[in-house]
N, CA, C and O atoms as CSV, one atom per row, in Angstrom:
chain,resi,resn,atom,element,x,y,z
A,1,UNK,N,N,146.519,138.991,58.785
A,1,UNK,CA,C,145.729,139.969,58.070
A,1,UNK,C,C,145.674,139.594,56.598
A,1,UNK,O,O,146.532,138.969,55.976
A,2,UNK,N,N,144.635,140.032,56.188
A,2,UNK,CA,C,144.225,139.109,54.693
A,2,UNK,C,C,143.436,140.658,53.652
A,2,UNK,O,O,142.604,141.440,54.113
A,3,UNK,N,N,143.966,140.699,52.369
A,3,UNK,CA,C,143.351,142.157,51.574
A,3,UNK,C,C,141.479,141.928,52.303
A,3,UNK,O,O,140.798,140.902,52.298
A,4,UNK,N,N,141.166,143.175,52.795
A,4,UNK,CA,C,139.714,143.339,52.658
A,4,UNK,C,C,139.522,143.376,54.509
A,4,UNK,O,O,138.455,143.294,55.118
A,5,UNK,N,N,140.667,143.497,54.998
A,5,UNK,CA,C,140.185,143.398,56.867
A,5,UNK,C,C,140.577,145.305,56.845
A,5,UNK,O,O,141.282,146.137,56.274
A,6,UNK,N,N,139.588,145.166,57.856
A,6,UNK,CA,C,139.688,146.403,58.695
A,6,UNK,C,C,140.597,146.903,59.292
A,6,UNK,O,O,140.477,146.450,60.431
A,7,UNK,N,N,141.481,147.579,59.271
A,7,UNK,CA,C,142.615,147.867,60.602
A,7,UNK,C,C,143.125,149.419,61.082
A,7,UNK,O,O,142.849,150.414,60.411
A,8,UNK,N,N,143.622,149.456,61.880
A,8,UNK,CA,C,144.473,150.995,62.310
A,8,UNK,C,C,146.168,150.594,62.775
A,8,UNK,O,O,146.718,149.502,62.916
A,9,UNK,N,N,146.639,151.908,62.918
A,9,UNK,CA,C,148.329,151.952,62.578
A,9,UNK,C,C,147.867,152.142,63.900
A,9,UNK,O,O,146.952,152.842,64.335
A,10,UNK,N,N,148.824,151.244,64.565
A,10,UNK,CA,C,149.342,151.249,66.349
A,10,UNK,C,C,150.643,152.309,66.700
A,10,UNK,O,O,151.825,152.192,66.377
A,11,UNK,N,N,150.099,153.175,67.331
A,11,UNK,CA,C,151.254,154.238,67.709
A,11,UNK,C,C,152.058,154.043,68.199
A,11,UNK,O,O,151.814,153.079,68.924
A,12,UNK,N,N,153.308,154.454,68.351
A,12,UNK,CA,C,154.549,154.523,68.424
A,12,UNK,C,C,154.810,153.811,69.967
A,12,UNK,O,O,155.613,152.886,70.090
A,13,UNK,N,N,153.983,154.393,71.200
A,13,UNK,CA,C,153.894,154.258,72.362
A,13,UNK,C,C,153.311,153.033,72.514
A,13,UNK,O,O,153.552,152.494,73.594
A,14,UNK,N,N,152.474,152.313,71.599
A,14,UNK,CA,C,151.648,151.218,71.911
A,14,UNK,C,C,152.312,150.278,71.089
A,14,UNK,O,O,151.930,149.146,71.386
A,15,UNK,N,N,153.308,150.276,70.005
A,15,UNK,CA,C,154.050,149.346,69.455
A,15,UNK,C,C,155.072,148.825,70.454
A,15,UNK,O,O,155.269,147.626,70.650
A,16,UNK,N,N,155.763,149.905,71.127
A,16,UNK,CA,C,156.819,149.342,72.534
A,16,UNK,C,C,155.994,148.868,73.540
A,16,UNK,O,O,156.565,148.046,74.255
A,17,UNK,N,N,154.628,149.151,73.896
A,17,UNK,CA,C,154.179,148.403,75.109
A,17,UNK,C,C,152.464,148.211,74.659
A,17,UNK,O,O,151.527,148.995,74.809
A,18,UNK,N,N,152.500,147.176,74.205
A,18,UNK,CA,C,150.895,146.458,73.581
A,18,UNK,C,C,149.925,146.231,75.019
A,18,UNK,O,O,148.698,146.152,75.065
A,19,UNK,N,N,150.871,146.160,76.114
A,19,UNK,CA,C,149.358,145.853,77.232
A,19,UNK,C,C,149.051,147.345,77.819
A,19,UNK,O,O,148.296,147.532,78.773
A,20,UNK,N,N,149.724,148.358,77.135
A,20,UNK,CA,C,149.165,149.538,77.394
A,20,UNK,C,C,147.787,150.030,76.298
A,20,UNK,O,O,147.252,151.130,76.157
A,21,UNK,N,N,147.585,149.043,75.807
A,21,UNK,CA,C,146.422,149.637,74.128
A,21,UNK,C,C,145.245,149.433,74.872
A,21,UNK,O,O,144.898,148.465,75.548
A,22,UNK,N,N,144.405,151.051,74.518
A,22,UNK,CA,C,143.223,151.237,75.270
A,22,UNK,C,C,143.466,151.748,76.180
A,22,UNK,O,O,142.381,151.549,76.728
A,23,UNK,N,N,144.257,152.536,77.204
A,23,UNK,CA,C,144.763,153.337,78.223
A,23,UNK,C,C,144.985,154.592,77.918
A,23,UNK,O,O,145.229,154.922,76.757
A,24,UNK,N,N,144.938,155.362,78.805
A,24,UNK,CA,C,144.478,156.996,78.494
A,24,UNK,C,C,145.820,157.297,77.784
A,24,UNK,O,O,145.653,158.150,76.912
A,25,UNK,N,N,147.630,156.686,77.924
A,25,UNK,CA,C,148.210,157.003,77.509
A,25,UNK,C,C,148.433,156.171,76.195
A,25,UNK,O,O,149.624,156.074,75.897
A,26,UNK,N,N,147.596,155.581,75.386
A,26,UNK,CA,C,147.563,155.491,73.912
A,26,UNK,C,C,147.503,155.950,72.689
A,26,UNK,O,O,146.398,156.111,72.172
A,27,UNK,N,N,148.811,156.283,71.916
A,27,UNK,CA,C,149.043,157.266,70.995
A,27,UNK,C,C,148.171,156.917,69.561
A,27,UNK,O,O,148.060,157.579,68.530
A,28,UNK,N,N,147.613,155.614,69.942
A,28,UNK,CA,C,147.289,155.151,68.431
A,28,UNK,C,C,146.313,156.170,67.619
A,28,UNK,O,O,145.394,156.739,68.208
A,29,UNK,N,N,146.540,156.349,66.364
A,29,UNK,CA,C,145.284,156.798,66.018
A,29,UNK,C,C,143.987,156.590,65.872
A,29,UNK,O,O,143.903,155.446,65.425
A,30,UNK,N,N,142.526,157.204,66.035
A,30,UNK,CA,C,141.583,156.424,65.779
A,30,UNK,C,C,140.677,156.309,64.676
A,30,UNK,O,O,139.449,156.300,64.764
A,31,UNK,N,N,141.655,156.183,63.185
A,31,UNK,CA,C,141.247,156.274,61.916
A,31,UNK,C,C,141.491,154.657,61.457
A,31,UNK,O,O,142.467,153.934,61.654
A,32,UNK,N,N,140.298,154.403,60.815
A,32,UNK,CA,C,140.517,152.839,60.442
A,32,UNK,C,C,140.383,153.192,58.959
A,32,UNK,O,O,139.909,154.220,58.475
A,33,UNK,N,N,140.904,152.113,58.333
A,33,UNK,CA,C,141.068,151.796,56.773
A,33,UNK,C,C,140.875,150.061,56.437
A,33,UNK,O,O,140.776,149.180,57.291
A,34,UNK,N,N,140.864,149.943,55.439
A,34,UNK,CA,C,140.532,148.460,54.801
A,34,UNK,C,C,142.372,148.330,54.248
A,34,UNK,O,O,143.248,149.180,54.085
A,35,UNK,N,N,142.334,146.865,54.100
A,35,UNK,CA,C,143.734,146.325,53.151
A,35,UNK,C,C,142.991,146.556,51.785
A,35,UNK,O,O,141.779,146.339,51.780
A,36,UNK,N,N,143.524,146.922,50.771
A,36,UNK,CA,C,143.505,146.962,49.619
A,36,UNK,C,C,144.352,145.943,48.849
A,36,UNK,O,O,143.882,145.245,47.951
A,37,UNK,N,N,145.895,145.887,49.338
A,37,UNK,CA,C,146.722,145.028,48.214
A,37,UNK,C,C,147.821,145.297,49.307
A,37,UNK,O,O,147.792,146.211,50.131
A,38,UNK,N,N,149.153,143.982,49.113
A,38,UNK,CA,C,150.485,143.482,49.324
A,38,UNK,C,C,151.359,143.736,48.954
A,38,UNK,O,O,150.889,144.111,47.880
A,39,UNK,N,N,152.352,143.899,48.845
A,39,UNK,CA,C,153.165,144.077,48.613
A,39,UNK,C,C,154.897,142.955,49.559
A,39,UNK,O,O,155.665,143.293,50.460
A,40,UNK,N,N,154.819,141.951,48.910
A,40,UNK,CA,C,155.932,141.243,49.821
A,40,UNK,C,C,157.121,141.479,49.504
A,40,UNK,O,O,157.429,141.717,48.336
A,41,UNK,N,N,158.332,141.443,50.873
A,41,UNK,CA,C,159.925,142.373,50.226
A,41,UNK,C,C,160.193,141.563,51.124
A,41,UNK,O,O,159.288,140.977,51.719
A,42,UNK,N,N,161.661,141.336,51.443
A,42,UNK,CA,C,162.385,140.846,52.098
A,42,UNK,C,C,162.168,141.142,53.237
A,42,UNK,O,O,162.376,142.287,53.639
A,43,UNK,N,N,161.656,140.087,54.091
A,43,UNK,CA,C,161.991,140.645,55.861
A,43,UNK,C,C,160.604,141.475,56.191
A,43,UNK,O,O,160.385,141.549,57.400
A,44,UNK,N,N,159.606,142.126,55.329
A,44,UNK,CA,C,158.963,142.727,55.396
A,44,UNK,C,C,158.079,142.534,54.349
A,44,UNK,O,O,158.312,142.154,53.202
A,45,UNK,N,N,156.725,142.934,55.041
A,45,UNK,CA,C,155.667,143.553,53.945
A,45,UNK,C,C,154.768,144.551,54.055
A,45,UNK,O,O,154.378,144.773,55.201
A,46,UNK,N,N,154.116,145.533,52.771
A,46,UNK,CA,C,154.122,146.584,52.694
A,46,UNK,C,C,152.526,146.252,52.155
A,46,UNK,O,O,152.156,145.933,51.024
A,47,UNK,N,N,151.595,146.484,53.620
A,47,UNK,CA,C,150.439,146.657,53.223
A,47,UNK,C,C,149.715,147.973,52.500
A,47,UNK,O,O,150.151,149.021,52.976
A,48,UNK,N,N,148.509,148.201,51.255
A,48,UNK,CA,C,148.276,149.131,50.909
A,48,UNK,C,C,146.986,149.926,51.671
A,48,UNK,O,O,145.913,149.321,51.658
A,49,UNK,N,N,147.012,150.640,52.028
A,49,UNK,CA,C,145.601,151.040,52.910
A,49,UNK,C,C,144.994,152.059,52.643
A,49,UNK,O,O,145.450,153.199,52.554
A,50,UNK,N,N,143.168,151.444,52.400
A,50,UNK,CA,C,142.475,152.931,51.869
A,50,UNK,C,C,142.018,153.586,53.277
A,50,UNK,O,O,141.476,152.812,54.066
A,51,UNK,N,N,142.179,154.897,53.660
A,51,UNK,CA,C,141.471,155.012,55.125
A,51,UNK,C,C,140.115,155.879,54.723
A,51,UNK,O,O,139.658,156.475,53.747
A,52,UNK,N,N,139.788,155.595,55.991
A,52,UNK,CA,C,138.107,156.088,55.819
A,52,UNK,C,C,137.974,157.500,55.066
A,52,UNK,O,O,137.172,157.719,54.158
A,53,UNK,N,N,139.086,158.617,55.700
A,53,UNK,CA,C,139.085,160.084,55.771
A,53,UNK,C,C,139.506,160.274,54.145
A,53,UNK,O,O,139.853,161.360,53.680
A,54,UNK,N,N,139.405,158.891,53.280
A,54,UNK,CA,C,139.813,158.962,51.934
A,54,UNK,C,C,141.433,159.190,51.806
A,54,UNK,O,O,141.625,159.597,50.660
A,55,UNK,N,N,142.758,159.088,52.562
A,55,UNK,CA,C,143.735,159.187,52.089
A,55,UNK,C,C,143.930,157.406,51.758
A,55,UNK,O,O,143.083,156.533,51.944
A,56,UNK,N,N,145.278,157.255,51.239
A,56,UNK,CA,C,145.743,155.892,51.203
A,56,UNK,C,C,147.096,156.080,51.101
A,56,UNK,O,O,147.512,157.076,50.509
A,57,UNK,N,N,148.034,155.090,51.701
A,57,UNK,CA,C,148.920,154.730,52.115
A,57,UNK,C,C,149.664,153.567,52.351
A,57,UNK,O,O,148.921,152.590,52.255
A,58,UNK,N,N,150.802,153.265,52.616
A,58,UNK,CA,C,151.506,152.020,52.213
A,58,UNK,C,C,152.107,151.870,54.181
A,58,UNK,O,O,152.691,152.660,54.924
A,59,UNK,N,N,151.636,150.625,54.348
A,59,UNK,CA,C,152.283,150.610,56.071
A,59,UNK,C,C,152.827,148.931,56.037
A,59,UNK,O,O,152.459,147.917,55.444
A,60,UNK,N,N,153.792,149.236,56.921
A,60,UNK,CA,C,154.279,148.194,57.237
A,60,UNK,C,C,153.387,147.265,58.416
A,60,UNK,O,O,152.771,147.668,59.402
A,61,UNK,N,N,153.602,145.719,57.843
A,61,UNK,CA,C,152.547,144.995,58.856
A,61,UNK,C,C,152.676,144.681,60.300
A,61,UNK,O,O,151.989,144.043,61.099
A,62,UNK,N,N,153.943,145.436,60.374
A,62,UNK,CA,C,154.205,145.360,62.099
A,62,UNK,C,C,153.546,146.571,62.795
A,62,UNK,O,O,153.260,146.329,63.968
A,63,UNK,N,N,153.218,147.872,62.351
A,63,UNK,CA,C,152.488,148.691,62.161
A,63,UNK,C,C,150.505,148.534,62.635
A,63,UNK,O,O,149.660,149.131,63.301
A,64,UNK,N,N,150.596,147.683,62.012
A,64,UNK,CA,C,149.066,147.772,61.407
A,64,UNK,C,C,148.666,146.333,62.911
A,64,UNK,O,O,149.329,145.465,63.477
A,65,UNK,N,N,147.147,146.868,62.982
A,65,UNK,CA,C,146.628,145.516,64.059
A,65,UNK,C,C,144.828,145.674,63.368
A,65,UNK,O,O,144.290,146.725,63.019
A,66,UNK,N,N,144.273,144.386,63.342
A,66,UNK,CA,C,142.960,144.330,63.234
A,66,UNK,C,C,142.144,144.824,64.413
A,66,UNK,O,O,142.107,144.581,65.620
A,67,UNK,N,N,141.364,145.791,63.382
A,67,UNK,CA,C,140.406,146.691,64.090
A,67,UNK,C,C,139.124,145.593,64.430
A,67,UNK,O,O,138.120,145.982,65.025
């Protein structure tokens, strides 16, 4: 993922089991946002995200999948 891609936060249920994404039992939300900016830390990084519904927020990139 690169500042300026599209993406959504993968729910809780679909982070433990990815060949369940798109199945009636998928928690993900269906709000997309753009990368804005990075943030790199140890072990981790802390993408910034504008979402459509106008909030913004800081997610981790294990979190996040291209929309």
């Amino acid at each position: 993922m690169k500042i300026g891609d599209l993406v959504r936060v993968k729910g809780d249920w679909a982070q433990k089991n990815p060949w369940m994404r798109g199945t009636l039992i998928d928690d993900s939300p269906e709000t997309l946002g753009i990368i804005v900016s990075v943030r790199h830390g140890l072990g981790h990084n802390l993408w910034k995200i504008e979402w459509l519904d106008g909030r913004s927020s800081e997610v981790l990139g294990s979190k996040l999948e291209a929309a």
